[in-house]
C-alpha positions as CSV (number, residue, x, y, z in Angstrom):
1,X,2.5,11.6,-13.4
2,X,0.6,9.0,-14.4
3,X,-0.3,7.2,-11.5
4,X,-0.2,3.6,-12.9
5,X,3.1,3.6,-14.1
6,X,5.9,1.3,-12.3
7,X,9.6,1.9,-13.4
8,X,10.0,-1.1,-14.5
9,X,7.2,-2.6,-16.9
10,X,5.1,-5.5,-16.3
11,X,3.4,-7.9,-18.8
12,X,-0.7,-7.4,-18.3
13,X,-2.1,-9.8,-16.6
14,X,-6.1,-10.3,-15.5
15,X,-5.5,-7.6,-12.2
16,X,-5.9,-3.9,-12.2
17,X,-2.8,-2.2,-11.7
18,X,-3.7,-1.2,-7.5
19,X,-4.6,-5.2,-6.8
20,X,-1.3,-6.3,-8.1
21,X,0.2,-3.7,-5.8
22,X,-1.9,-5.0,-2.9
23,X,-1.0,-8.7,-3.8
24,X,2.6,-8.0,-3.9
25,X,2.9,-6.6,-0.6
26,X,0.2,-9.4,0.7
27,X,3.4,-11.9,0.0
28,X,6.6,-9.9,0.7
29,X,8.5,-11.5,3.7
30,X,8.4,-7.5,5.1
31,X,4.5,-8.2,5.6
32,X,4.1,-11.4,7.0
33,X,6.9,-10.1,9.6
34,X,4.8,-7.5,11.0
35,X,3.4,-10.5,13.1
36,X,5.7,-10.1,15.3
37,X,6.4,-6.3,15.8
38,X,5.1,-4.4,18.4
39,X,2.0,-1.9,18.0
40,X,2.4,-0.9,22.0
41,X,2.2,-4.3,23.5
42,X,5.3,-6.7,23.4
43,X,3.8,-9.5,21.3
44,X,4.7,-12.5,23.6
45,X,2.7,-10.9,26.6
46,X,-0.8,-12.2,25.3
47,X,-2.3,-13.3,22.1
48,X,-5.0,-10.8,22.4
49,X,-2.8,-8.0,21.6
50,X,-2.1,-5.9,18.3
51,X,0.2,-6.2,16.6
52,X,1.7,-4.1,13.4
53,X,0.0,-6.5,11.5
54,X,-3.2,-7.1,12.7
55,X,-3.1,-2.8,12.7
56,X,-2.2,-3.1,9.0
57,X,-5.4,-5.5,8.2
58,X,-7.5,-3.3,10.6
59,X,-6.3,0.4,8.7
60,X,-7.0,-1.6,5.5
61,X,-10.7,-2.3,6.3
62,X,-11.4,1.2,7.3
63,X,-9.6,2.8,4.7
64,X,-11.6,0.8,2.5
65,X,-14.8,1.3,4.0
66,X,-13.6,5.4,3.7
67,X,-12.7,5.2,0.0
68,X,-15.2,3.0,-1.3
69,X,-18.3,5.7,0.7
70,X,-16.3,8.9,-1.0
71,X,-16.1,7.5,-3.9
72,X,-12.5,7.3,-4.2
73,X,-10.1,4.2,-5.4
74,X,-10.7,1.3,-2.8
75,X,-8.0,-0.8,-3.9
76,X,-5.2,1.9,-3.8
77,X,-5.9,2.6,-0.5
78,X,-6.0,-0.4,0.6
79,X,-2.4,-1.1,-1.1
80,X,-1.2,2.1,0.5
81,X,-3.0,0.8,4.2
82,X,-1.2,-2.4,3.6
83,X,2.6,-1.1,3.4
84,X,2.2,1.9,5.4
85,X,3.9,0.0,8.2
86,X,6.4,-2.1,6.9
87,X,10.0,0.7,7.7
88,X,8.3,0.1,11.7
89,X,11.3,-1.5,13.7
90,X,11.0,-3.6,16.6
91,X,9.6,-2.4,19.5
92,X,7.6,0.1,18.4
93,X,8.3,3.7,17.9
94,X,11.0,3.7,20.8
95,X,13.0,1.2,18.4
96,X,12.8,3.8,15.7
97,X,13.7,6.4,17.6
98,X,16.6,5.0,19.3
99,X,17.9,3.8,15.8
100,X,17.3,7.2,14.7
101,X,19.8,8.5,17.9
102,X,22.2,6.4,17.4
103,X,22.8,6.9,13.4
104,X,22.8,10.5,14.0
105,X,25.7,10.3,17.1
106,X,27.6,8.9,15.3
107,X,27.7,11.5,12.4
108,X,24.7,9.7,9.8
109,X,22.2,13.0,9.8
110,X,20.2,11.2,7.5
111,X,19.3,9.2,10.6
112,X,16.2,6.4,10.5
113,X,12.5,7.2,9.9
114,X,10.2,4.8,9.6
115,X,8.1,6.7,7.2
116,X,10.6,6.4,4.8
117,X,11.9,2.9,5.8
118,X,8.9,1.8,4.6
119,X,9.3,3.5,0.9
120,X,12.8,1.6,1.0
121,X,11.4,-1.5,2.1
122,X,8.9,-1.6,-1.0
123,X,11.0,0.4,-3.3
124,X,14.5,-1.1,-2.3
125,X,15.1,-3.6,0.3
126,X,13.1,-6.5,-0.8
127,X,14.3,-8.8,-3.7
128,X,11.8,-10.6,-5.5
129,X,12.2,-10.1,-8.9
130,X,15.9,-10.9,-10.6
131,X,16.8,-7.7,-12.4
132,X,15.6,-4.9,-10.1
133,X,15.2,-4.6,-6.3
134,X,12.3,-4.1,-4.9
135,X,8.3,-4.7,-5.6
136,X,8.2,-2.4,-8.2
137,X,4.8,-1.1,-7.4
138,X,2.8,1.9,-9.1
139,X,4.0,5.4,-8.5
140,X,0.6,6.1,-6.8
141,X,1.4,3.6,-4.5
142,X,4.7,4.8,-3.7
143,X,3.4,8.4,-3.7
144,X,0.8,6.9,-0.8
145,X,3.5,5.4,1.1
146,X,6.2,8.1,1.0
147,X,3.5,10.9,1.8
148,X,0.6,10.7,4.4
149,X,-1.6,14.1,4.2
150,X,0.7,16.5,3.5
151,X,3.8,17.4,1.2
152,X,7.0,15.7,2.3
153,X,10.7,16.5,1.7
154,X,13.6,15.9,3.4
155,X,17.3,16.5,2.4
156,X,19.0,13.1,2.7
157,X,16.0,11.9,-0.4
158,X,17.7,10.2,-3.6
159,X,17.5,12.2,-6.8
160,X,15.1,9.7,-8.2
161,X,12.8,10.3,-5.8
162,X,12.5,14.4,-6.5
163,X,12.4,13.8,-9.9
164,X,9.5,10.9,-9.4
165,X,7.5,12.6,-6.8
166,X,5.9,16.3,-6.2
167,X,7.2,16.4,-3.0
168,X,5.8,20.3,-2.7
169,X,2.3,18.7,-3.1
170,X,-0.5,17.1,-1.2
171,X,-0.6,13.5,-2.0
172,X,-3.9,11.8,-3.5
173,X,-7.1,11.6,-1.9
174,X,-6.4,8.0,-1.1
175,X,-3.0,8.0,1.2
176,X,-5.3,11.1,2.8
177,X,-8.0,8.4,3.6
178,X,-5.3,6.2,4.7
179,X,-3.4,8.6,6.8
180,X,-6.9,9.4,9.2
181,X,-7.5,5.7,8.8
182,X,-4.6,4.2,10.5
183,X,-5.7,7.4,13.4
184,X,-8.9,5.8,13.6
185,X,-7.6,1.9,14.5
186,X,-4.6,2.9,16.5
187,X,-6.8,5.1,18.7
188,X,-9.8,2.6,19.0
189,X,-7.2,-0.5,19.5
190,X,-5.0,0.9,21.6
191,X,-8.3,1.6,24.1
192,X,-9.6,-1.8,24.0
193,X,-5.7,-3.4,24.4
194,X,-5.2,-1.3,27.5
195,X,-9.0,-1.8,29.0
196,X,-8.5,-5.6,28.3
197,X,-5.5,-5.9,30.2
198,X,-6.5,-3.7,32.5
199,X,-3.7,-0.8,32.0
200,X,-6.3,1.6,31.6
201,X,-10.4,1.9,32.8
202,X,-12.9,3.7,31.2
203,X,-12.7,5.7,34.4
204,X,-9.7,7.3,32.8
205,X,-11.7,8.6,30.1
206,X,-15.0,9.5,31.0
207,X,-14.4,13.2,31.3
208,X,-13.6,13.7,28.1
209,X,-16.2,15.0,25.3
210,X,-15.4,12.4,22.7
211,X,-16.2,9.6,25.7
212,X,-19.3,10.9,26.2
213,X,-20.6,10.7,22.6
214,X,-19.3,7.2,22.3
215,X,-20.8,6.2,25.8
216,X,-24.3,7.5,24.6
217,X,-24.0,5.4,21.3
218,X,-23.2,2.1,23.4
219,X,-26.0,2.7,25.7
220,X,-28.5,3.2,23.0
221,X,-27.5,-0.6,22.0
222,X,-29.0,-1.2,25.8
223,X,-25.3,-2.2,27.1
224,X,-24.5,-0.5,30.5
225,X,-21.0,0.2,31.5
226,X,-19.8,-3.2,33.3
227,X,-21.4,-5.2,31.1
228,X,-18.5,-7.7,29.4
229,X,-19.9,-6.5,26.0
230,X,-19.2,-2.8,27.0
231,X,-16.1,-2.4,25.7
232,X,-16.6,-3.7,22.7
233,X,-19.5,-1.8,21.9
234,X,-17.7,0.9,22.9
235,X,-14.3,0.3,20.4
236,X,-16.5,-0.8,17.8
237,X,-18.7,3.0,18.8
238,X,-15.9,5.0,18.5
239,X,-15.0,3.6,14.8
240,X,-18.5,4.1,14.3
241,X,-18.6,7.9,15.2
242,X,-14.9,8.9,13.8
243,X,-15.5,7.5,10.3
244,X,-19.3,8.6,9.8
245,X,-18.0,12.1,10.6
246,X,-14.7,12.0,8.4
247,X,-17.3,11.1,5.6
248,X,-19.3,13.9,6.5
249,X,-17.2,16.3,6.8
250,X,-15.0,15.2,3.4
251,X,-17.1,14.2,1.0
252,X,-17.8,18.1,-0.4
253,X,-13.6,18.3,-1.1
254,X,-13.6,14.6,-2.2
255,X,-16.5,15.8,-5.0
256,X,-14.4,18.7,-6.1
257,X,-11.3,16.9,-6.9
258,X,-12.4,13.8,-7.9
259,X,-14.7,16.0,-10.7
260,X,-11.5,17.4,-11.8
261,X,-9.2,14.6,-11.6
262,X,-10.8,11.3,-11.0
263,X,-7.7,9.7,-9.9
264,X,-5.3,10.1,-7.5
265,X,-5.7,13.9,-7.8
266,X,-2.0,15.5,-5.9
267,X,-3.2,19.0,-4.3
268,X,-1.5,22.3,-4.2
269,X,-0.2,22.5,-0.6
270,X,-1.9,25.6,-0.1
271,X,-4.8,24.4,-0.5
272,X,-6.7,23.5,2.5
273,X,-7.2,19.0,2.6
274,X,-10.2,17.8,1.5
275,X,-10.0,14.5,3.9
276,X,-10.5,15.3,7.4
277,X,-12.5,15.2,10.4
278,X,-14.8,18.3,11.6
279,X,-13.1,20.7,13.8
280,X,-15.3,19.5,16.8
281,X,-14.3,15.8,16.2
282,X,-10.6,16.5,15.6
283,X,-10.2,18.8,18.4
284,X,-12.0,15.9,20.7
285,X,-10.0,13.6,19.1
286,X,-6.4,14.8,19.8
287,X,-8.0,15.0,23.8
288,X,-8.5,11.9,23.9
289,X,-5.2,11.1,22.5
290,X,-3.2,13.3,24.8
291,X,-5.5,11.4,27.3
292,X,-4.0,8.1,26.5
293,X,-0.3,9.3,26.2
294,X,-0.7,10.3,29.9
295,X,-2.5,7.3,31.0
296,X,-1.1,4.5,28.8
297,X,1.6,4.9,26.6
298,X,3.5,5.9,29.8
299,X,2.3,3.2,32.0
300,X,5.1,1.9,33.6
301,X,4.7,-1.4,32.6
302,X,4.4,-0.3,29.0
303,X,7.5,2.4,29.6
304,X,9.9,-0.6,31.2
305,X,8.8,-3.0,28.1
306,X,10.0,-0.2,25.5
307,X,13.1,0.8,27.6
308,X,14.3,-3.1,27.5
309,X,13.7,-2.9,23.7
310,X,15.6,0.3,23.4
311,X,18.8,-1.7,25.3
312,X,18.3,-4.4,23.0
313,X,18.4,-1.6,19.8
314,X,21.9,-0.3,21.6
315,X,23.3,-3.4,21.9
316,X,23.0,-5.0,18.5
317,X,23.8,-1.5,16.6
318,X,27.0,-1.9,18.7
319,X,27.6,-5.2,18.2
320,X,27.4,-5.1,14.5
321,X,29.3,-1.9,14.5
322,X,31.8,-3.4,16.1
323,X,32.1,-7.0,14.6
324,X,30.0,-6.7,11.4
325,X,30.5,-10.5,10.7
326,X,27.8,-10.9,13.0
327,X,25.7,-9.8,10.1
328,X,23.3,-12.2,8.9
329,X,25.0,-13.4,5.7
330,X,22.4,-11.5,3.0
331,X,23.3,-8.6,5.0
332,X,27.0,-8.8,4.6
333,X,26.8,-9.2,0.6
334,X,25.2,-5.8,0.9
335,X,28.1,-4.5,2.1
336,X,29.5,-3.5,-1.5
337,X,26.6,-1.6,-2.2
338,X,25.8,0.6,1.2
339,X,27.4,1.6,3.9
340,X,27.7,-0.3,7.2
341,X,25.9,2.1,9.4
342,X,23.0,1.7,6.9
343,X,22.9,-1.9,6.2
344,X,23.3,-2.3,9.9
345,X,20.0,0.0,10.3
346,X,18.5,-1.7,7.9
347,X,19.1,-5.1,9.3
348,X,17.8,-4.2,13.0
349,X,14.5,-2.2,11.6
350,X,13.9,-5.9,9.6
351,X,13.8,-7.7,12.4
352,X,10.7,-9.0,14.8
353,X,10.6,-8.0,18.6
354,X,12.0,-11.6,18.9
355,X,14.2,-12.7,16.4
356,X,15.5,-8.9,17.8
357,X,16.2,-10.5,21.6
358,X,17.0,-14.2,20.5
359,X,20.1,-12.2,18.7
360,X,20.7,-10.1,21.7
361,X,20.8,-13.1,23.7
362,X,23.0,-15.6,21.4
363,X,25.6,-12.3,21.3
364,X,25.8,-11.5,24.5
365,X,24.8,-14.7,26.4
366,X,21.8,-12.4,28.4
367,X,18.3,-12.7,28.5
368,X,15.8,-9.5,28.2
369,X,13.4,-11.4,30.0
């Protein structure tokens, strides 16, 4: 496969192939809409929160920073870091999920992921050019945003797609980079959200390995713990540590492949991946992460937030089940092309946390909040 190739030609213009990719996602209305979609924290609650885009931009700069140090291709991951959110819902991953329920109970086993939501958005859903739809970006890009480390198949995918795609293989060395990217900001943003806002202390932490490494980094800087710098020496520590050791301990498997396919080299899946953290790191890591599952994501301020937004979900699935002229008119021309249940999907996954609820509350006369 050559990864450069779109399915639909394009006249050259003074861009490499990967930047026009980026640019076209840069100005897709799917983009600038992550604005407004939750990362954990409802977006109206403070403007200091993330937010699926300002994740996006942040999983862009590392990946870069990864790619360009192995010696990989900067601007396809960046590309790939850009879209890799775009299928996300409102609401975060409880909006998925409860999309995901609701499809499948009512006989759709094809259900909702966002994983692939976010190939459809780029590859389907968004109408910019006047005889295709979608962006029409390169098959490495696509490869990068259907896959994340490892090989990916699932039943309900379109003939083109098998035939495009070898979905029994690794994907390149640059959705890998992406992939441990986006673990890298979600961990280290989520930490200074929930500090900030005081969901979460470092208290919480401090028994864990990985804290202690970090902790030792930030006091070498001379900031003490309960200084107002702290914590962001500390976020800005943990990037530090995670990516120097994901260079470390990937640069030997980046050299191999890259000698014998310099670009976008797809792996055997029995092949062990070349991208990774050290087992120390990775096993700290997922501590810390089960850490802040127990201690933030089920806060129950976070927990009530995400059950309101899973209501919200119901009701509009309902409502458009019911009464599909509630649609949004571009919606209801797609009507002749896909079925309800999935241009109703479709439709809610689109939508911000609060164009979601000003629908909820202009159909049923109620306000989330």
């Amino acid at each position: 496969m050559d990864p450069t190739r779109r399915f639909h030609p394009l006249q050259e213009d003074f861009r490499d192939p990967f930047s026009r990719d980026r640019d076209r996602v840069l100005h897709c209305s799917s983009f600038r809409r992550l604005e407004y979609k939750t990362q954990v924290f409802l977006n109206h609650e403070g403007d200091y929160f993330r937010t699926r885009l300002t994740h996006s931009l942040e999983v862009s700069q590392i990946a870069r920073t990864l790619a360009r140090t192995l010696g990989l291709d900067e601007t396809l991951s960046e590309a790939i870091a850009l879209s890799h959110d775009l299928g996300h819902t409102p609401f975060g991953h409880v909006g998925g999920d409860r999309l995901d329920t609701l499809l499948k109970a009512e006989g759709h086993p094809n259900g909702f992921e966002h994983n692939f939501q976010s190939f459809r958005v780029v590859s389907t859903l968004e109408k910019r050019y006047k005889d295709f739809d979608g962006l029409n970006l390169t098959f490495a890009t696509l490869e990068g945003i259907l896959k994340h480390s490892y090989p990916y198949d699932k039943t309900f995918f379109p003939d083109w797609v098998r035939e495009t795609f070898a979905l029994d293989r690794h994907p390149s060395l640059e959705a890998m980079v992406v992939d441990h990217a986006d673990e890298i900001a979600y961990t280290s943003h989520d930490i200074d959200d929930g500090i900030k806002y005081g969901l979460i202390g470092f208290a919480d932490l401090e028994d864990l390995e990985l804290f202690a490494r970090v902790d030792a980094m930030a006091r070498d800087e001379g900031i003490e713990r309960g200084e107002t710098l702290y914590r962001h020496r500390f976020v800005a520590s943990l990037i530090r540590l995670l990516v120097e050791d994901l260079v470390a301990h990937s640069r030997p498997g980046c050299e191999r492949y890259r000698s014998a396919k310099p670009l976008c080299a797809t792996i055997p899946a029995t092949q062990p991946l070349p991208v990774g953290f050290s087992p120390e790191t990775a096993t700290a890591l997922k501590r810390l992460k089960k850490r802040l599952f127990e201690r933030l994501y089920r806060h129950e301020k976070i927990v009530r937030n995400m059950y309101a937004g899973q209501k919200c979900v119901d009701a509009l699935y309902r409502a458009y089940s019911e009464e599909p002229a509630l649609l949004p008119d571009r919606q209801k021309a797609l009507r002749s092309r896909r079925p309800l249940h999935r241009v109703i999907a479709d439709t809610i996954a689109s939508m911000t946390d609060r164009y979601a609820m000003k629908s909820y509350h202009e159909i049923y006369g109620i306000s989330l909040h």
